[in-house]
C-alpha positions in Angstrom: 7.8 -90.5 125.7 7.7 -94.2 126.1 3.4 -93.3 126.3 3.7 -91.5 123.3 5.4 -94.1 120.9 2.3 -96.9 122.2 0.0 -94.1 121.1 1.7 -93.9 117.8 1.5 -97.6 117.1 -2.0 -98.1 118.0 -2.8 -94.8 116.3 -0.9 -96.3 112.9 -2.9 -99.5 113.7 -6.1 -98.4 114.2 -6.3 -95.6 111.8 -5.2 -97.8 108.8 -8.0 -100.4 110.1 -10.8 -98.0 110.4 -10.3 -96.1 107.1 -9.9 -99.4 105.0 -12.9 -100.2 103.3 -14.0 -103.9 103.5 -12.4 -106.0 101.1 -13.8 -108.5 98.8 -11.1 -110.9 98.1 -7.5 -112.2 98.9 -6.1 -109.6 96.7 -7.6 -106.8 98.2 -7.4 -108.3 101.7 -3.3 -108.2 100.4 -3.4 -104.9 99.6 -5.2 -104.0 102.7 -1.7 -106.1 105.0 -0.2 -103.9 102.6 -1.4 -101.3 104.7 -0.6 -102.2 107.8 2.1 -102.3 110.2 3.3 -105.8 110.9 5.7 -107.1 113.8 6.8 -102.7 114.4 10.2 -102.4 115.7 10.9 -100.4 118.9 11.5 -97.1 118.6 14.1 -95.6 120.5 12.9 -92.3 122.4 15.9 -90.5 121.9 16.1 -91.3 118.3 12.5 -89.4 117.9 14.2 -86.2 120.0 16.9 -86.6 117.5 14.4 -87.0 114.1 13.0 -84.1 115.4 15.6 -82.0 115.3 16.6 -83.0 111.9 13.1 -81.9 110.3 12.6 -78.9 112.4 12.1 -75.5 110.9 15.5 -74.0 112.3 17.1 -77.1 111.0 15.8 -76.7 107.3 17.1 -73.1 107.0 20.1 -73.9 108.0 20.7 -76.6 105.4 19.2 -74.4 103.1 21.5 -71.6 104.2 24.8 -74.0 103.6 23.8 -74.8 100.2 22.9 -70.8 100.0 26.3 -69.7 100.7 28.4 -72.5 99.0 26.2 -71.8 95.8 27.0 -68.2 96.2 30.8 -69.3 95.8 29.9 -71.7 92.8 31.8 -71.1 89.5 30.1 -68.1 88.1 30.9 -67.2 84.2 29.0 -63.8 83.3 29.8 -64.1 79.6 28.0 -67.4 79.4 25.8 -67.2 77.1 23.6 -69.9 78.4 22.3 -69.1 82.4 21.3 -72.7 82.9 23.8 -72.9 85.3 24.6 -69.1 86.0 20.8 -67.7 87.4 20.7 -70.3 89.8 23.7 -69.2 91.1 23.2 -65.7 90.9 19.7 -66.2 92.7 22.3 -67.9 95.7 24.6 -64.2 95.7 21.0 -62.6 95.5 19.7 -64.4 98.5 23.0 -63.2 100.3 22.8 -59.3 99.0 20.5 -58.6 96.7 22.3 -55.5 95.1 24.8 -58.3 94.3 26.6 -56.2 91.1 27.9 -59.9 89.7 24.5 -61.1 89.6 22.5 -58.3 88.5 25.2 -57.3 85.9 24.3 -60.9 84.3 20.6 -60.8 84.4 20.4 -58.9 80.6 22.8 -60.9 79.3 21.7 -64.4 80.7 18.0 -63.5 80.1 18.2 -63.6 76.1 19.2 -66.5 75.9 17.4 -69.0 73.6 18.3 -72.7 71.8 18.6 -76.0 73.4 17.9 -76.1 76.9 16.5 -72.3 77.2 13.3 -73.7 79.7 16.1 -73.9 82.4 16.8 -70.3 81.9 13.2 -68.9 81.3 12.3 -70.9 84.4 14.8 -69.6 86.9 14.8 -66.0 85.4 11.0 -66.1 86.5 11.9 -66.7 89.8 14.7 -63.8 89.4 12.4 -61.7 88.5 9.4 -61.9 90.9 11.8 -62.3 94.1 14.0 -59.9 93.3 12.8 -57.8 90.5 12.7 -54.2 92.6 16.6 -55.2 92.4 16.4 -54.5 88.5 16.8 -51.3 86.6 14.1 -50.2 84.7 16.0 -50.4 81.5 16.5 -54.4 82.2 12.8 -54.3 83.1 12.0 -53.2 79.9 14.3 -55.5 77.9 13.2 -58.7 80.1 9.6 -57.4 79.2 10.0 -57.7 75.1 12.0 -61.1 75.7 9.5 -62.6 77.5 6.6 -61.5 75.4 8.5 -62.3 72.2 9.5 -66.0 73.4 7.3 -69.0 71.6 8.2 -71.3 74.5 5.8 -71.1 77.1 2.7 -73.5 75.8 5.1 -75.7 74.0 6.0 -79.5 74.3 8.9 -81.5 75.6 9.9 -84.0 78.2 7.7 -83.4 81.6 9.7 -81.2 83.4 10.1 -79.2 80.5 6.9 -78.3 80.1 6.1 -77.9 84.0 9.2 -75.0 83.3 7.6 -73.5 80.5 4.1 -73.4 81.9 4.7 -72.3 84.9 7.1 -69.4 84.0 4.5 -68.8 81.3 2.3 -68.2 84.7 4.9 -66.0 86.5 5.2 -63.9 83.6 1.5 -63.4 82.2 0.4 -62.3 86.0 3.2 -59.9 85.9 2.5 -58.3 82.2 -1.3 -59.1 82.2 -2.0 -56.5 79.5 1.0 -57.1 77.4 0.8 -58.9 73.7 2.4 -62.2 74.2 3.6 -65.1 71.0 0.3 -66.3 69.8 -1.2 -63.2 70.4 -2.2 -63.3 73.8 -2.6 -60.9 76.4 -0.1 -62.0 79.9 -3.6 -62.9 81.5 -4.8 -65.3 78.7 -1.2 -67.0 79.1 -1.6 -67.2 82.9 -4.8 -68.8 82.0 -3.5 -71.1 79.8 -0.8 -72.3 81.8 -3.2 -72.3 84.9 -5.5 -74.5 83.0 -2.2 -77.2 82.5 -1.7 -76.9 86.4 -5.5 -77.7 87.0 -5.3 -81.1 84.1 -1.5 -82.2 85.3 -2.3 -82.1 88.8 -5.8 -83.8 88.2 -3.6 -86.4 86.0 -1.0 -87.2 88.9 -3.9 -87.6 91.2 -5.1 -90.4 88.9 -2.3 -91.7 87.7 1.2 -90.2 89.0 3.8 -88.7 87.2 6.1 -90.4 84.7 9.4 -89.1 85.5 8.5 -90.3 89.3 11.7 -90.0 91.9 14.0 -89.8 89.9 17.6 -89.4 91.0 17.7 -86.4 88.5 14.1 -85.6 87.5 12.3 -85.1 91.1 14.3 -82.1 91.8 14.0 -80.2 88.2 10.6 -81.1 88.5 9.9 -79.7 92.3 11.5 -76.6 91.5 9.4 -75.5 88.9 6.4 -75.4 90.9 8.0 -73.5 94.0 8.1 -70.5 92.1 4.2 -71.0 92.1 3.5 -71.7 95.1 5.3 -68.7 96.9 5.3 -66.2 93.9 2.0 -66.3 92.1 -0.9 -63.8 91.9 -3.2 -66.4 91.6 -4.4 -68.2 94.9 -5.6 -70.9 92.3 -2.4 -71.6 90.8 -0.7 -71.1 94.5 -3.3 -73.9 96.1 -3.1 -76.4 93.0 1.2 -76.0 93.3 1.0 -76.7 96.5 -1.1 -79.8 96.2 1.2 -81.0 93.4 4.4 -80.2 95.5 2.6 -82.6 98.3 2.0 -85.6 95.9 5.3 -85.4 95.1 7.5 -84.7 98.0 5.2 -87.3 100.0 5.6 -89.9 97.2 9.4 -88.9 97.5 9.1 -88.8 101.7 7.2 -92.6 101.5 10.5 -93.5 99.8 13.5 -92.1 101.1 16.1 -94.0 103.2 19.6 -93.1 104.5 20.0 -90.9 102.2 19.2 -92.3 98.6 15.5 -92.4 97.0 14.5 -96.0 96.9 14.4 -98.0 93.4 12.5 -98.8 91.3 13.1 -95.1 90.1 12.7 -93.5 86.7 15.9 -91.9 84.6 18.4 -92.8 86.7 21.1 -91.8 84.0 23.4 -91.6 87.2 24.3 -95.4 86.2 26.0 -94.6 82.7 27.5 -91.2 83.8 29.3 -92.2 86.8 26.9 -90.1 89.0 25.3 -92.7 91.3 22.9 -92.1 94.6 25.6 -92.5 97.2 24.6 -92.4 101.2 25.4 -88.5 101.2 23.7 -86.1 98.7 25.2 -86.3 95.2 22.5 -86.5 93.1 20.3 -83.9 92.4 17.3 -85.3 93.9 19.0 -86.5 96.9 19.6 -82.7 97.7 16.1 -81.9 97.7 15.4 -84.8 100.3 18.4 -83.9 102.4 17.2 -80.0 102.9 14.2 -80.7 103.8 14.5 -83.9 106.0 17.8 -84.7 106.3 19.2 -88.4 106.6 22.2 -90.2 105.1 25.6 -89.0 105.5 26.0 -85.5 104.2 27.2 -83.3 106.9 25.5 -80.1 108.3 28.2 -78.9 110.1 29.6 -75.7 107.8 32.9 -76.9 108.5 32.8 -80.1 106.8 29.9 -79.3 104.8 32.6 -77.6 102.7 34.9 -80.6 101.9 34.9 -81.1 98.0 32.7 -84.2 98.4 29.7 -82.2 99.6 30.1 -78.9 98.1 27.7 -77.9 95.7 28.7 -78.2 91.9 27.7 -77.7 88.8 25.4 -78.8 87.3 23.8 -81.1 90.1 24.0 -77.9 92.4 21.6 -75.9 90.5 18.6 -78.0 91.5 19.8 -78.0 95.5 20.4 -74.1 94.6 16.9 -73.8 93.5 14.9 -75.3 96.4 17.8 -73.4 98.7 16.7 -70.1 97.3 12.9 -70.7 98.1 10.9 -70.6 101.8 8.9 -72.8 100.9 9.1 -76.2 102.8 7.1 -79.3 103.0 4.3 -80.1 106.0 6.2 -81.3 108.7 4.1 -84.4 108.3 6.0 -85.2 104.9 9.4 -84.1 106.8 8.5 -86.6 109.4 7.8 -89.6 106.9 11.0 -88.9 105.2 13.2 -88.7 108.2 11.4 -91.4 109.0 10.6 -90.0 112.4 7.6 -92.7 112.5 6.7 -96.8 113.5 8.9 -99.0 111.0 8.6 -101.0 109.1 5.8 -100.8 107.0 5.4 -101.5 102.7 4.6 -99.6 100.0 2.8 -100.3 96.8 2.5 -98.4 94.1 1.1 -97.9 90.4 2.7 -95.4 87.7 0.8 -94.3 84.4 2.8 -93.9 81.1 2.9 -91.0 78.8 -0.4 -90.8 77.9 -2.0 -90.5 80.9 -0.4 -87.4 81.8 -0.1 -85.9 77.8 -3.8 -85.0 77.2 -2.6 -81.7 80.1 0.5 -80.5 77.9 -2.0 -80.5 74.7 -3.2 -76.2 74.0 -4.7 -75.0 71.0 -1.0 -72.8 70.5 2.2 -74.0 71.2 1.4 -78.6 71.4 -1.3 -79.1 69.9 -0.8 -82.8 68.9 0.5 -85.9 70.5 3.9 -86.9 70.5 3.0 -90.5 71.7 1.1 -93.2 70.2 -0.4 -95.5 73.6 -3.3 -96.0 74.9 -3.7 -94.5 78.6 -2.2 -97.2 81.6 -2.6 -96.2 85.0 -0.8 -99.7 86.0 2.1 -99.3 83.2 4.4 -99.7 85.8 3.9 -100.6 89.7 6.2 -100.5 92.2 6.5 -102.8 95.6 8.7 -101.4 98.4 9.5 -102.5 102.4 11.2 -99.9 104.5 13.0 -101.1 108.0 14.6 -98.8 110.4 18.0 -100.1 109.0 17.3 -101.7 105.5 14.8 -101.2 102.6 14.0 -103.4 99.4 12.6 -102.0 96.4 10.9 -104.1 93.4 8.8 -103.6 90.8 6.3 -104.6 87.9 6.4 -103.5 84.5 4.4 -103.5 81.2 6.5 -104.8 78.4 7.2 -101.6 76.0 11.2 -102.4 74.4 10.7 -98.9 72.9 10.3 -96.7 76.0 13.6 -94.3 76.7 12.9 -94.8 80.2 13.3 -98.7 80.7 17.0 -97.7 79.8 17.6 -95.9 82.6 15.4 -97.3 85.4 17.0 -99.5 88.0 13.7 -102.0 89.0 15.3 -103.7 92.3 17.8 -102.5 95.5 18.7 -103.4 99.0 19.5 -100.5 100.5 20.6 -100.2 103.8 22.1 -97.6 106.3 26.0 -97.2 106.1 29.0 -94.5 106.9 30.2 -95.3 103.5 29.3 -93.8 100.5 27.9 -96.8 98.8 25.1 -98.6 100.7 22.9 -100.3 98.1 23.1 -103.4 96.2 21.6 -103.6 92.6 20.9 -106.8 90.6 21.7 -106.2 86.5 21.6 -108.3 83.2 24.0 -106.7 80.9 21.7 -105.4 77.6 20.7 -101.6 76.9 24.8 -100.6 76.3 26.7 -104.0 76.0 28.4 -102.6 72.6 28.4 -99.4 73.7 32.4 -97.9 73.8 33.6 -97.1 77.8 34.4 -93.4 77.2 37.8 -92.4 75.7 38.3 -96.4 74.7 37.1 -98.5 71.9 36.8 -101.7 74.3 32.7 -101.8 75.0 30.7 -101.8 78.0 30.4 -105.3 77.5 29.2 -107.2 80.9 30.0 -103.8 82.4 26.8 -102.1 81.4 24.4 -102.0 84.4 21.7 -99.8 83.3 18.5 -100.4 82.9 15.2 -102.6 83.5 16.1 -106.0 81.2 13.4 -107.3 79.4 14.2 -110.8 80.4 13.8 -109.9 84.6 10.8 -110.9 86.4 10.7 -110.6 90.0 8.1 -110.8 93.2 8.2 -109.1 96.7 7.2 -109.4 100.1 8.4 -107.9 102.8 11.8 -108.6 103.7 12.4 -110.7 100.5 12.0 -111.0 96.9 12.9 -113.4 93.8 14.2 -112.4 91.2 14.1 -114.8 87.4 16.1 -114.2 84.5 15.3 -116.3 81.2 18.1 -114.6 78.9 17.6 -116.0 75.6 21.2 -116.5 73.3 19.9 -113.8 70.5 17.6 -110.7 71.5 14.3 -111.3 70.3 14.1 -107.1 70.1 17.0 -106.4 67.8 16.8 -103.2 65.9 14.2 -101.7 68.2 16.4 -99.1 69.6 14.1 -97.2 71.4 12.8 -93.6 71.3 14.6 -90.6 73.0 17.8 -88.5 72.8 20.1 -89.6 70.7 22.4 -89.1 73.2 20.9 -92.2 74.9 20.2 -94.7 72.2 20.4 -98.0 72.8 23.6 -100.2 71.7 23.3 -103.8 72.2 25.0 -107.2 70.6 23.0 -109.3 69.0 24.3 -112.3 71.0 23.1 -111.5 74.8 25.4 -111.7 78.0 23.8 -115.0 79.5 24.7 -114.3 83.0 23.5 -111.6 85.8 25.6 -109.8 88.0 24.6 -108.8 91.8 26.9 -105.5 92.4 27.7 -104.9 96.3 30.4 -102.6 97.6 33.6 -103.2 98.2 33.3 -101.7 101.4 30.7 -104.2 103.1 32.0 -105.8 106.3 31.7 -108.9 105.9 30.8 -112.0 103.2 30.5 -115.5 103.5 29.7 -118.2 100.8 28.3 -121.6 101.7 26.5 -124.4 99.5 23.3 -122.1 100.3 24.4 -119.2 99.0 26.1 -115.7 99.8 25.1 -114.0 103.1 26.9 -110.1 103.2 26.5 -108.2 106.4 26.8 -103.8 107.0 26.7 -103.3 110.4 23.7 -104.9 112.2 21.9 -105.5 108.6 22.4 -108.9 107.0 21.1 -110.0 103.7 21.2 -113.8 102.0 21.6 -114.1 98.4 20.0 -117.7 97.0 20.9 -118.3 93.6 18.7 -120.9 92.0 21.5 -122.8 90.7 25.4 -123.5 91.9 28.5 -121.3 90.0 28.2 -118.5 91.4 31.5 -116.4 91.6 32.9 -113.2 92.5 34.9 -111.0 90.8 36.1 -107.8 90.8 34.0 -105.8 87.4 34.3 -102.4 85.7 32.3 -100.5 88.3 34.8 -98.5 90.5 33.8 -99.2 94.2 31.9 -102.6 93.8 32.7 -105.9 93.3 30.1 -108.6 91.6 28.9 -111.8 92.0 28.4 -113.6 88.7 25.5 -116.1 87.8 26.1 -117.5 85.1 23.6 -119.0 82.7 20.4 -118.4 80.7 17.4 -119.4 83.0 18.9 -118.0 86.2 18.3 -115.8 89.3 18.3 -115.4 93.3 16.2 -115.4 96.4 17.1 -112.0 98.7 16.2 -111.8 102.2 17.5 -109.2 104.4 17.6 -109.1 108.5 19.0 -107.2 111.3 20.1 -107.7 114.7 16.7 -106.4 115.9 15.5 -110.0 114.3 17.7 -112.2 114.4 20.3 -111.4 117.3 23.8 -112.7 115.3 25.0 -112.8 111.5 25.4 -116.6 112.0 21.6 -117.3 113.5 20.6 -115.0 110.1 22.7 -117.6 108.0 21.7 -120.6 109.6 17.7 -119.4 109.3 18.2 -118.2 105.8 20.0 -121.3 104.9 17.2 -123.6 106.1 14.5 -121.4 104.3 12.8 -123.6 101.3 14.4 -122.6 98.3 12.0 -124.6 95.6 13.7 -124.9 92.1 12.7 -128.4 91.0 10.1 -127.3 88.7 12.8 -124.3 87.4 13.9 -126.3 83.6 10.5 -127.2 83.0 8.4 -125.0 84.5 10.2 -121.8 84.7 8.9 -122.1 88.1 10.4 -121.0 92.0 8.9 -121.4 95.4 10.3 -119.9 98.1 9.5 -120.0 101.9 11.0 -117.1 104.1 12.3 -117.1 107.6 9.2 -115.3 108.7 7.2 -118.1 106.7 5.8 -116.1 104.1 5.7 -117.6 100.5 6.8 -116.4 97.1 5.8 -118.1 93.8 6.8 -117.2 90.8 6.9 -118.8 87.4 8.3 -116.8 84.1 5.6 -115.2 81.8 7.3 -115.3 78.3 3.8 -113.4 76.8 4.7 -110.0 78.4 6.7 -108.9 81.0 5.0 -109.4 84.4 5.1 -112.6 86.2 2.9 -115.3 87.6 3.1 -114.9 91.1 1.5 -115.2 94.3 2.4 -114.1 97.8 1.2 -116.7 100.4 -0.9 -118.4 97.9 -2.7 -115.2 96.6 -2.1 -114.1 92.8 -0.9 -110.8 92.2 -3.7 -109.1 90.0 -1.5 -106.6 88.4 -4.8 -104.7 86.8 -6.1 -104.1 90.5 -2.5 -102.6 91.4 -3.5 -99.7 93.8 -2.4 -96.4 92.6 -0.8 -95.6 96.4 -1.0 -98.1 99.2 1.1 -97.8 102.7 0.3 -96.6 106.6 1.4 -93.3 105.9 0.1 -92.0 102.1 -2.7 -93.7 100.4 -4.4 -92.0 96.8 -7.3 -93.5 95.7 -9.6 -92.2 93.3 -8.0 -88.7 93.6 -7.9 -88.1 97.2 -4.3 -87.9 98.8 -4.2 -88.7 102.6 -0.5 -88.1 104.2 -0.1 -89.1 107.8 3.0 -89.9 110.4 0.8 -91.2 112.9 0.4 -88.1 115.1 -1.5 -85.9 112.5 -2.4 -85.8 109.2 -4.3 -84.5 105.6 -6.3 -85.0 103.0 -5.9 -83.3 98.9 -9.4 -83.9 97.7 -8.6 -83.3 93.9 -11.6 -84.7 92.5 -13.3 -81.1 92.3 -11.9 -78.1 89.8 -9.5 -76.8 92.3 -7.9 -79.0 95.5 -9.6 -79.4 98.8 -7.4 -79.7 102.2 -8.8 -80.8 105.4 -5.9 -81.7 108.0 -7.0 -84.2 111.3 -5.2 -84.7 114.2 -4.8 -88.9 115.6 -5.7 -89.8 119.0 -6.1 -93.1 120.0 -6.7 -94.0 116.6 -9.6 -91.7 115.4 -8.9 -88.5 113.6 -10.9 -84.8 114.7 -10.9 -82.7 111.8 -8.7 -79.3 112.9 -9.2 -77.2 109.1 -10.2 -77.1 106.2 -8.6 -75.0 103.1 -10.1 -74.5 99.9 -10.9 -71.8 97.4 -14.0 -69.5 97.3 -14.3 -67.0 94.7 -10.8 -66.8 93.6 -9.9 -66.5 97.4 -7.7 -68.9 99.9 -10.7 -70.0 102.6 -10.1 -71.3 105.7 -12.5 -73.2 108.4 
């Protein structure tokens, strides 16, 4: 074993060297460290039996079986008009017995259903229907046959999930009816074609670009499910190979950045922070479901016994999404199980770049249902970019973003965590500048949010990353320069704000961590074997207790303010006091901070962060170890395990890999194994006259 794990690290090594092209400059010789593994941490044989285990077929169907059978016991209500949240668990009673009379019974009812939210339905009744359709009565056969043919839905717009669930149900159901008259007068194989042709320009748009509603706590799972009921249920090996490569860009981009249990910040639409619905270390969200079926980690049990404690139980309406991906056989490669159990070398870095709304828009766009744009930007690849370091023990997440005060989605992103593994529920700490909600009413009160409100990416942050550390600057002004721009989006989730800004930031950490200690230096907190320094720039710094149930929150206070983070383990540096004592002598630079807006600061493994405040936009002037970041040259993925570059996915944990060539019509796979550092080609997969070929 011990042979094996050398293998793995010269393999990591190696590989990432010899596929590298040569760089030309600092920055890309940056970006090429960034792919690398620097000082790896030992890695405990027994640990990989155990990882292994965890991501093993046998071990996925269970899960999948727990979340079956306690979403077969979920509330049902078969007079509801609405089957958002009843197919998904009728398609859990239907996985147990699928002569289920509860379930069937339902299916004419729930199946008419249309008004707000009616892609939900449409998109699990399509999975209903071709998994269990020989279940169905010819009468309800019938009726599902003029509903579906009558409905106006399936080419139109929406948010980016919703029209993944209209376009691929539109898919489901044109294969099935290929002669019937559809809306717009289409026959069901000129809709599968239609849909099949958004399949072929989304995918080719993530490839380029990524997704827009990327990991987030909510999003990734409504948006994974979708494109399940492709992959397994299509007629179409087209549309099965291009949901399949689509599935693999995201659940590797999800894989990269899992840990313990939560999906590593920055992520997008994190609504969890106004609604009380959090990541915790055990699955809660409904993205953190996804991750835990099909890889495990954090602390949600997988004993049946305990599984069904009311913490863990599924519930509505976070279940559905678990219930969903339960439901389906499909699983990831086990070489994106691996990466997000992280059965691999650690640690390694990630970076990242994220396009906005119109680089992935131009797919949604037919000549029926959308057939104009519903946002005015020019195309960004780099629009936002993300810079993340994953440990065996800890992660840090950070991020970069384009300045754009109306975007719904800067309300509800968190751009910077420490994460860290924990028995207890919370294990992340989040740094937040009261402003999307301040005068926003806590619910059933009239007292507002106030310094309570935590949501959102502040315009007035600017942070930069390396490694084990980060610096994060705040220049809060007194009055916001963006009053009255309340953003686009759901009314629901309109900004409310004060005029007059909270000058201070708060740094939220459990309640539950072990241990704190304040000094003249700063505030060093330690979980376990992980330890983390907190360096504000300035003295005042206090603790108090907040509105957040379950945290507690140092305050700094001022305008021009902000922290240097480094986090450590035992691994590193043996003690908590030897972590203090390092991190306390560490060069924390703020002489030039008044009239520069400027910060230096020197780690303990003697790598150097500059930044100084940008007040043009909202990305920073900063260098790591003297080199500039060049924000326009952000690589669209960068780590040791998933790289894209110019539309060409490679996913690897060291001991084998693959490639998504998407830069043709239709996806290309060619999977390698890794010995000694070289890869030997073992197949290729690709489409040949409307046929899966295999070499």
């Amino acid at each position: 074993m011990d042979a094996c794990i050398t293998r793995l690290v010269v393999a990591l090594t190696t590989a990432t060297l010899c596929t590298l092209p040569c760089w030309a400059d600092d920055f890309d010789s940056l970006v090429r460290r960034v792919g690398q593994i620097a000082n790896p941490e030992s890695f405990d044989p027994a640990l990989d039996t155990a990882l292994a285990r965890d991501v093993s077929d046998e071990a996925v169907a269970h899960r999948k079986a727990l979340v079956v059978g306690a979403g077969a016991e979920a509330e049902f209500k078969p007079k509801a008009r609405n089957p958002k949240h009843q197919f998904p668990v009728a398609l859990c009673k239907l996985s147990l017995d699928r002569h289920d009379s509860t379930a069937l019974d339902y299916v004419p009812r729930g199946m008419l259903f249309r008004g707000q939210g009616d892609t939900f339905g449409k998109s699990s009744l399509s999975r209903l229907f071709c998994q269990f359709g020989s279940a169905l009565t010819p009468e309800v056969i019938e009726g599902l046959r003029k509903e579906v043919t009558t409905y106006e839905g399936f080419l139109g717009g929406g948010t980016e999930n919703h029209v993944t669930m209209r376009r691929t149900a539109g898919c489901l159901f044109g294969e099935r009816f290929p002669d019937a008259r559809f809306h717009y007068e289409l026959t069901g194989a000129q809709l599968a074609e239609e849909c099949r042709n958004y399949m072929r320009d989304y995918g080719k748009a993530i490839f380029r670009a990524s997704m827009v509603e990327y990991l987030s706590p909510i999003y990734h799972a409504v948006n994974t499910a979708p494109w399940l009921n492709v992959v397994e249920l299509a007629e179409s090996a087209e549309a099965r190979i291009m949901a399949r490569a689509i599935l693999d860009w995201m659940l590797a981009d999800y894989a990269l950045n899992h840990h313990h249990g939560i999906i590593l910040p920055p992520v997008q639409r994190a609504k969890g922070l106004m609604t009380d619905s959090y990541q915790l270390s055990h699955a809660r969200a409904p993205s953190q479901w996804t991750g835990w079926l099909y890889w495990g980690g954090g602390n949600t049990p997988q004993d049946e016994e305990q599984f069904r404690a009311p913490e863990f139980t599924i519930k509505q309406p976070y279940g559905i999404f678990a219930m969903l991906h339960a439901v389906s056989s499909w699983t990831p490669h086990p070489i994106i199980r691996n990466i997000g159990a992280k059965r691999l070398q650690t640690p390694y870095m990630v970076w990242q770049s994220r396009g906005n709304w119109a680089c992935i828009e131009p797919a949604q766009v037919n000549a029926y249902g959308k057939k104009t744009f519903a946002h005015d930007q020019e195309p960004n690849p780099r629009y936002h970019m993300r810079s993340v370091y994953v440990a065996r023990d800890y992660a840090i997440g950070a991020s970069y973003r384009h300045e754009d005060i109306m975007d719904p989605i800067t309300r509800h992103a968190i751009p910077f965590i420490v994460g860290w593994r924990s028995p207890d529920p919370r294990n992340w700490l989040i740094v937040a500048h009261p402003y999307w909600y301040t005068a926003r009413k806590w619910e059933g009160s009239d007292e507002p949010l106030g310094a309570d409100d935590w949501s959102g990416v502040s315009p007035f942050c600017q942070m930069v990353h390396w490694e084990n550390a980060a610096v994060l600057m705040f220049d809060i002004p007194e009055r916001d320069p963006y009053e009255g721009k309340a953003g686009k989006g759901s009314p629901l989730w309109l900004s409310e704000r004060t005029e007059r800004l909270v000058q201070a930031v708060y740094v939220y950490v459990p309640e539950t961590i072990d241990e704190k200690a304040q000094t003249p230096a700063g505030v060093f907190l330690r979980e376990g074997d992980v330890y983390i320094a907190v360096r504000p720039f300035q003295p005042g710094a206090r603790w108090e207790k907040g509105g957040r149930a379950g945290f507690r929150r140092l305050v700094l206070p001022g305008g021009l303010v902000g922290a240097a983070i480094e986090v450590g383990d035992a691994r590193e540096f043996g003690s908590f006091k030897a972590f203090q004592d390092r991190a306390a002598s560490s060069r924390l630079d703020v002489s030039r901070l008044d009239a520069e807006k400027r910060v230096i600061y020197r780690s303990t493994r003697g790598h150097t962060l500059d930044i100084r405040y940008n007040p043009e936009n909202w990305l920073p002037h900063a260098s790591v170890n003297g080199v500039q970041l060049d924000f326009d040259r952000w690589p669209t993925c960068e780590s040791p395990y998933v790289t894209c570059r110019d539309q060409v996915l490679d996913v690897n944990d060291g001991r084998q890999g693959f490639t998504v060539d998407w830069r043709g019509d239709l996806p290309e796979y060619t999977y390698y194994d890794i010995t000694n550092g070289r890869k030997t080609m073992t197949r290729r997969e690709r489409i040949e006259d409307g046929m899966l070929r295999m070499e």
